[in-house]
N, C-alpha and C positions, 0 to 999 in steps of 0.2 A: 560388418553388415553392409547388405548392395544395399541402390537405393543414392538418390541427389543429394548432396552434401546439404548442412542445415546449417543458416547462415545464424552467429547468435552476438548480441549486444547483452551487453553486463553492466548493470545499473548498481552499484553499493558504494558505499560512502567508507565503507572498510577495507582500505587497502590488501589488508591481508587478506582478507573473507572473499572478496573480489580476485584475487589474485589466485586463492586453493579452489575456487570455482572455475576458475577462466583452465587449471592445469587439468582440472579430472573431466572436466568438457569434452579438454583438446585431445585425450585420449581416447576418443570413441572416434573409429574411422569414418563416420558418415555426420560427426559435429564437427564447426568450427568457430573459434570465437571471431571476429572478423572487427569488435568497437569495446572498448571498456570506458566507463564513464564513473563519476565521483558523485556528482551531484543529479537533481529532477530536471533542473533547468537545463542540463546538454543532451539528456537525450535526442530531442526532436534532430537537432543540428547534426549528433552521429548518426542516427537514422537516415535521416537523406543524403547523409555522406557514403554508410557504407550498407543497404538496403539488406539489416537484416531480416529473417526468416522468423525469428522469434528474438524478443526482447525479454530476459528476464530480472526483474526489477525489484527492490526492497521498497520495504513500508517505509522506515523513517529515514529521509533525507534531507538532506538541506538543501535551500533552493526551493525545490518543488518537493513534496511528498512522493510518494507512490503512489498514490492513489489518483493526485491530480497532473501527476507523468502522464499514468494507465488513457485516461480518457482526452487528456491533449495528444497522446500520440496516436492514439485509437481513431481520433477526429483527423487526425493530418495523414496519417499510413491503415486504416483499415484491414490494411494485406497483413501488417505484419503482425502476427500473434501476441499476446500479452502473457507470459507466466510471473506469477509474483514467489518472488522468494524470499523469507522474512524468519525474521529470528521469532516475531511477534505475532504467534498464532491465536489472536483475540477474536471472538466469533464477530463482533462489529466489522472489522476491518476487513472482514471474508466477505461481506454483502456490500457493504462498500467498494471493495474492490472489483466484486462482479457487478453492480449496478454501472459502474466506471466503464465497463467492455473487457475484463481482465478474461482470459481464456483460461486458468488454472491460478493453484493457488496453492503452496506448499510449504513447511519451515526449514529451515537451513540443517535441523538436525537427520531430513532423510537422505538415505543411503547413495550413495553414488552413484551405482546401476540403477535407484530407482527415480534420482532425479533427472540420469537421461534418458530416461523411460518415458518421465513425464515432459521432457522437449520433444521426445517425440510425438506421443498423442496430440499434444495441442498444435503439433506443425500441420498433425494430420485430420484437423478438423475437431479433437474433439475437446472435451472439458476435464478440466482433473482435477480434483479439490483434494486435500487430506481427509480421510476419511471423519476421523477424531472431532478435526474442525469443525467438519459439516454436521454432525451429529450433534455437539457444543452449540452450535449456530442456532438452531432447530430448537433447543432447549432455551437459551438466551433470550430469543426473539428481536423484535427491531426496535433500535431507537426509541425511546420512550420520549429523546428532548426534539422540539421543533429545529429549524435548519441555525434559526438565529438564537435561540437557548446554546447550542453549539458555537456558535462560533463569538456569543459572552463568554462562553467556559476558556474557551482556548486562547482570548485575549485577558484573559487572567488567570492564565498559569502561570506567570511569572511574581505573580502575588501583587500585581498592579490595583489600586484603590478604585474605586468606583468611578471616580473622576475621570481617571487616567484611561480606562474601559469606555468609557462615556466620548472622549475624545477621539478616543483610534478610531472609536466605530460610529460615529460620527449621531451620537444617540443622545437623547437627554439622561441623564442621572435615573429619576425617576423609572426610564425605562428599563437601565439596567438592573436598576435594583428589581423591577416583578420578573423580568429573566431568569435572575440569579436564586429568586427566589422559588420561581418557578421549577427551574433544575434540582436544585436543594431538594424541592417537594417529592419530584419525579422520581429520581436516584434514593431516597430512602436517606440520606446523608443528613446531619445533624448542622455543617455549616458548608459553606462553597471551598474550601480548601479537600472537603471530604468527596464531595460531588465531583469538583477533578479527577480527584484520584480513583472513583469509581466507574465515572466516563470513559476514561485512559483503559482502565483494565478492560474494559470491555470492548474499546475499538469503536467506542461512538463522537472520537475528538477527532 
C-alpha cells in the first residue's frame, strides 16, 4: 500500500500479546512499530521519544490504566492518535475510553487485516469502534455510580475493611459506608463484594 509510513507505539503489559501485535503490524508495508512499552506509566516518555502516529494501548495495565494513558497522552501529544486494544470489550470501558480522547476502540480477537485497517482509519482522522461494542454500549447505558462511589469500589477490591477504605481515601468511615451503600443500591447487588464484580463487568471501575 502507497501512502507515509505510520509510525506505531505498543502499549500491553503481555509480552507475548505485545510481541504477535508488534509482528502482524510490521507486515503491512506502510506500518511501523517504532516503541513498545509494558506498563501506562512509559508511554508519555516513548512518545516523545519516538513521535508516534498512532499509539495503541490496552485497558488493564499496571502503572497507569489505559484509560488514564489515553487522556495523559492525549493532553501532552494531541497529534498522536489513540486506538485501544483490549482483551476487555466491556460497554463501560468503551465510553470511558472515548470520554479520555481515545480515537478507536477494538478487542484483541479482531482479524489482522482488520486491525490494520483500523490503524489506518484513526491515522486518517476517523473513529472506529467494534461494532458489537458500540451497540452493547447503547443497551448498557452510563454509569449509574458517582465518580467517588467509583473510586470506593476500586479501593476495596482487594477486600480492604471499611477502615482501611476510609484511610487511603482519606474519608470518614461513615462516609464510606453511604458510598458503599449507595453502589450496593445502584448495581442491583446484595453486598459490596457483589457490586465489584458488577462494576468490573461492566467497565465502570
Amino acid at each position: 500500500m502507497s501512502g507515509p509510513l505510520i509510525r506505531l507505539l505498543l502499549a500491553d503489559d503481555q509480552a507475548l500479546v505485545r510481541g504477535a501485535l508488534a509482528a502482524l503490524l510490521d507486515l503491512e508495508p506502510d506500518l511501523s512499530v517504532v516503541a513498545e512499552v509494558a506498563t501506562g506509566d512509559q508511554v508519555l516518555a516513548a512518545a516523545q521519544a519516538h513521535h508516534p502516529d498512532v499509539a495503541l494501548i490496552d485497558v488493564e495495565m499496571p502503572g497507569m490504566d489505559g484509560i488514564e494513558t489515553t487522556r495523559a497522552l492525549k493532553q501532552d501529544r494531541p497529534e498522536t492518535r489513540v486506538l485501544i486494544v483490549t482483551t476487555f470489550g466491556r460497554p463501560g470501558y468503551l465510553r470511558r475510553a472515548l470520554q479520555a480522547g481515545a480515537d478507536g476502540f477494538v478487542v484483541k480477537d479482531t482479524p489482522a487485516r482488520q486491525l490494520a485497517d483500523a490503524v489506518r482509519r484513526v491515522h486518517a482522522g476517523l473513529r472506529v469502534v467494534d461494532a458489537d461494542l458500540a451497540a452493547d454500549s447503547l443497551v448498557a447505558g452510563d454509569s449509574p455510580l458517582t465518580a467517588r462511589e467509583s473510586e470506593v469500589l476500586r479501593a476495596g477490591r482487594d477486600g480492604a475493611s471499611v477502615a482501611a477504605i476510609a484511610g487511603r481515601l482519606y474519608l470518614s468511615e461513615g462516609t464510606v459506608r453511604n458510598h458503599l451503600s449507595s453502589a450496593i443500591g445502584k448495581t442491583g447487588s446484595a453486598n459490596r463484594a457483589e457490586a465489584i464484580r458488577v462494576a468490573d463487568r461492566n467497565g465502570w471501575l
